[in-house]
Legacy VTK file of the C-alpha trace (Angstrom):
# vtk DataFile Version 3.0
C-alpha trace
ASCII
DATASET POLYDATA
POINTS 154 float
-9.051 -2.767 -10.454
-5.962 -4.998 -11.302
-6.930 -8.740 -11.619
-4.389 -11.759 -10.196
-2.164 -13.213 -13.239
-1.589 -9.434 -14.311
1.521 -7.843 -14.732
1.813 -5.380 -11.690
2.173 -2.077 -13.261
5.825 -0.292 -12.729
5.903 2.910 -10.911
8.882 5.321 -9.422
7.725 7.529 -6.959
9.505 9.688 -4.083
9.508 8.165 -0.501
10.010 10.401 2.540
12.838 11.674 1.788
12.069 12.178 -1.816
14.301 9.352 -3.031
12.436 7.930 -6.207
11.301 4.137 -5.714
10.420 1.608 -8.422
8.436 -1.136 -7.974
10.513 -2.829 -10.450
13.539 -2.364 -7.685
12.032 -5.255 -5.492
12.163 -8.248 -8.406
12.843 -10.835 -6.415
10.841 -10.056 -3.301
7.323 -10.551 -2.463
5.711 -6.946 -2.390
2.541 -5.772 0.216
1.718 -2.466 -1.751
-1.296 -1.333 0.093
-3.194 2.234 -1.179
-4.563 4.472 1.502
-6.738 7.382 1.397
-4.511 9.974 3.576
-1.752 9.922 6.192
-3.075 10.713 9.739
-6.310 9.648 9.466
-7.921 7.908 11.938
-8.496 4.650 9.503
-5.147 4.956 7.900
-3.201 5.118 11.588
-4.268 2.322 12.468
-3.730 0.133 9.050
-0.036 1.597 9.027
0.203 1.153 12.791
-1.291 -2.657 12.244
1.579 -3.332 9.706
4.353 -1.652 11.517
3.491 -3.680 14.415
3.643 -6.305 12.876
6.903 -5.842 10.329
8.998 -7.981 12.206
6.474 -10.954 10.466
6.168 -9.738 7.204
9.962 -9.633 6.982
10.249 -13.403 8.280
7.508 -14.127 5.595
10.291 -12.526 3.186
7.634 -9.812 1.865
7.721 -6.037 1.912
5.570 -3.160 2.588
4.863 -0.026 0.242
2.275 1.899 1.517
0.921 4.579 -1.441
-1.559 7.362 -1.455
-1.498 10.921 -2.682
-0.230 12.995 0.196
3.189 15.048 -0.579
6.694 13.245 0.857
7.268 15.557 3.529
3.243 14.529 4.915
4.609 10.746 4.374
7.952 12.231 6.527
6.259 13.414 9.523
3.281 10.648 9.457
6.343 7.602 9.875
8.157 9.409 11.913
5.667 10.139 14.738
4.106 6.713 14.464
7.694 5.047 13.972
6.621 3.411 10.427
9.441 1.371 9.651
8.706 0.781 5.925
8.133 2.746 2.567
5.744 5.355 1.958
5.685 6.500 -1.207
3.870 9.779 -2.568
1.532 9.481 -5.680
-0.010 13.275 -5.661
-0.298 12.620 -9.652
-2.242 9.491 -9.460
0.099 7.615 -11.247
0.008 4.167 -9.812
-3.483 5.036 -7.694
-4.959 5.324 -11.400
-2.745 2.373 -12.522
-3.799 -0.410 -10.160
-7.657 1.026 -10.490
-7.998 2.120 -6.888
-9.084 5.851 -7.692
-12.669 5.460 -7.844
-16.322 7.270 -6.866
-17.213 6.627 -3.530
-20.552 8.026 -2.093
-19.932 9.669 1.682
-23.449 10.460 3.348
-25.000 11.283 -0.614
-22.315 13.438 -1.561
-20.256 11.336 -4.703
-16.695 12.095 -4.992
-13.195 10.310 -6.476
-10.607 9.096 -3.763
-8.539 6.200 -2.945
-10.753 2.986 -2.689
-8.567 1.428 0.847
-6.741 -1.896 -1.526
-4.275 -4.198 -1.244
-2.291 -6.060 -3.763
0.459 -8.846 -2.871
2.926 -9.169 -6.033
4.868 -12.222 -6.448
8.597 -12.038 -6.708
8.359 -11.963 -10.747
6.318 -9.005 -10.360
3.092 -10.436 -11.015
-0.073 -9.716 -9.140
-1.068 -12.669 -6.809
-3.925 -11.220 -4.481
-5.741 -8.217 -4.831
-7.686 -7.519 -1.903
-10.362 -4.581 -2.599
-11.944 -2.262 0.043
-10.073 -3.681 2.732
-10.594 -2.810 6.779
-8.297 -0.557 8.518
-8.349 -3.016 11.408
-7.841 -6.160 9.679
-5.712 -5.840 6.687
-2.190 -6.257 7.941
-3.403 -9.292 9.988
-5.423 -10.531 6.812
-2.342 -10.026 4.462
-0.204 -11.701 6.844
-2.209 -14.690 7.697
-2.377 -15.134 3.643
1.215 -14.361 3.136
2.128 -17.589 5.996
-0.295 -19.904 4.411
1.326 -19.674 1.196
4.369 -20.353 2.325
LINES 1 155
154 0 1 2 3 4 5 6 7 8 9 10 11 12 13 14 15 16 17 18 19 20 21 22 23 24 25 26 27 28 29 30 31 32 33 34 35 36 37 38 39 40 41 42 43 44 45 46 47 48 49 50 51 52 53 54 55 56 57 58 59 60 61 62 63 64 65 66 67 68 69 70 71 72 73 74 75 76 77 78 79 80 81 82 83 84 85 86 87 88 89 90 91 92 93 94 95 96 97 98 99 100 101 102 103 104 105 106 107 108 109 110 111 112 113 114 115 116 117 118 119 120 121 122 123 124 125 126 127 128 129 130 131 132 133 134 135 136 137 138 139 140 141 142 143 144 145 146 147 148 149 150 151 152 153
């Protein structure tokens, strides 16, 4: 996993609608990319439904949200739209930036080892470099967390 002082690795992929993103396009603005094992989820609901609800005060605190895991646009479509997610999801089925931030990883689920999305969150400074990484975060707390870090810093 990424370390703060890094460089936050680039990365264009589609949102929703399959426009390609870049992290690169948000120079200037402090980024929330969070990485998520799959949309509709119980866990991952209620982390995106934590940061929609509170959206309102990450855009005060002048930050923005990506949210990134490896289910296809049209899955990222229909997950924001029928839990009214009002910021970017972006689709990584390639593993580009899960591999590139170090959040694809073996996890162990009752003895049986697999690779998935470790649940991670990295704030990026407006120069694009990586000021907090957060590792194996709780679906419950993280938007709160983020935020509460995000206002103290200010």
């Amino acid at each position: 996993m990424l370390a703060v002082g890094t460089k936050a690795p680039d990365f264009t992929l589609p949102d929703g609608e399959g426009n390609l993103v870049s992290l690169a396009d948000f120079l200037g603005k402090k980024v929330v990319l969070y990485f998520y094992p799959r949309d509709n989820t119980p866990g991952c609901t209620r982390q995106a439904c934590a940061f929609a609800g509170a959206y309102e005060d990450y855009k005060r605190a002048g930050a923005v949200v990506i949210g990134i895991s490896k289910d296809s646009s049209a899955s990222h479509k229909k997950f924001a739209e029928k839990h009214g997610l009002p910021f970017l999801l972006l689709s990584d089925p390639e593993l580009t930036a899960i591999q590139g931030y170090g959040v694809w990883q073996e996890m162990k689920n009752y003895g049986k080892v697999s690779m998935g999305v470790v649940r991670s969150t990295f704030i990026i400074d407006e120069n694009g470099m990586i000021e907090k990484v957060m590792p194996k975060v709780k679906p419950d707390t993280n938007a709160a967390d983020v935020l509460a870090y995000l206002n103290k810093v200010e």
